[in-house]
C-alpha positions as a LaTeX table, in Angstrom:
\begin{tabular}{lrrr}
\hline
Residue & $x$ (\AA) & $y$ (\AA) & $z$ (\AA) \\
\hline
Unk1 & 0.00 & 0.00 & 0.00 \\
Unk2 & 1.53 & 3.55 & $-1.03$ \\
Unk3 & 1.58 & 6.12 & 1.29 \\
Unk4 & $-1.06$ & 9.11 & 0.71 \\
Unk5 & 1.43 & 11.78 & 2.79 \\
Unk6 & 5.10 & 12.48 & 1.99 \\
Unk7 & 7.37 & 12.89 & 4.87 \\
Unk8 & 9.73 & 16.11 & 4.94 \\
Unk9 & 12.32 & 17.35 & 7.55 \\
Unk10 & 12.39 & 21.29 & 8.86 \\
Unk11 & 14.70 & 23.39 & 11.02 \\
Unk12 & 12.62 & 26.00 & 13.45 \\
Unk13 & 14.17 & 28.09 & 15.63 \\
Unk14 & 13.94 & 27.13 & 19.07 \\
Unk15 & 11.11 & 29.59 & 20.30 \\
Unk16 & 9.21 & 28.97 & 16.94 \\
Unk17 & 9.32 & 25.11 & 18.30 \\
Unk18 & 7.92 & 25.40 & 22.11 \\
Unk19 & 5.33 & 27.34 & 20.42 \\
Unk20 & 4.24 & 25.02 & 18.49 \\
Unk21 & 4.65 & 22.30 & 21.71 \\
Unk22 & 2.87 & 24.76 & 23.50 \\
Unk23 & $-0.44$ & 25.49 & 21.15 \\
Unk24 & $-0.15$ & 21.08 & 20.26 \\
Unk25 & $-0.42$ & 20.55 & 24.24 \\
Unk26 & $-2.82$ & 22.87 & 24.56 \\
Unk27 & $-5.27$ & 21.95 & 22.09 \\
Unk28 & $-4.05$ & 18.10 & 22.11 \\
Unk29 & $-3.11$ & 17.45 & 18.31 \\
Unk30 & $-0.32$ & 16.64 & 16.76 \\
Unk31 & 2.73 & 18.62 & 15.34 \\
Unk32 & 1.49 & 17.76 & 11.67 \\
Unk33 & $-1.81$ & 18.83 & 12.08 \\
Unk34 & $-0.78$ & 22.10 & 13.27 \\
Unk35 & 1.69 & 22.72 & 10.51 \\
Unk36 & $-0.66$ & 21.25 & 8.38 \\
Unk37 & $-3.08$ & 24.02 & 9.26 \\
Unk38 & $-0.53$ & 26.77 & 9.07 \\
Unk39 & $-0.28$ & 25.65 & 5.32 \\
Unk40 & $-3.63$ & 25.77 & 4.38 \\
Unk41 & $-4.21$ & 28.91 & 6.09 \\
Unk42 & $-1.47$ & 30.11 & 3.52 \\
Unk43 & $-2.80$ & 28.45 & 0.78 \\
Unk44 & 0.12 & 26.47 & $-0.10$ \\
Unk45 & $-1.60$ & 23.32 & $-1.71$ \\
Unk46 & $-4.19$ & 25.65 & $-3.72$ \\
Unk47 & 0.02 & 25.99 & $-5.63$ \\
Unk48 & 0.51 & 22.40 & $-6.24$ \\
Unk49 & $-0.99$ & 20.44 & $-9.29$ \\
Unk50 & $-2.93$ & 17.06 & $-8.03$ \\
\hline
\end{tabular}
C-alpha cells in the first residue's frame, strides 16, 4: 500500500518550536496537524498540481 502523505524534515528556531509544543499541548493534536493548518491557512496546496 503507497503512502497518501510524503514525509519532509524542517529546522525552526527554538522559540518557533515550544510554540508550536505549546499550542499542540494545549489543544491536544499533533505537530502535523498544526503545521498542516498553518499551510492551508497560507494556501500552499491551492500551488501544487494534483
Amino acid at each position: 500500500m503507497s503512502r497518501t502523505t510524503s514525509i519532509f524534515s524542517v529546522s525552526l528556531p527554538p522559540e518557533m518550536l515550544a510554540e508550536i509544543e505549546r499550542v499542540r499541548v494545549r489543544e491536544r493534536r499533533t505537530r502535523s496537524e498544526l503545521i498542516r493548518e498553518a499551510l492551508r491557512r497560507r494556501e500552499v496546496g491551492s500551488h501544487c498540481s494534483s
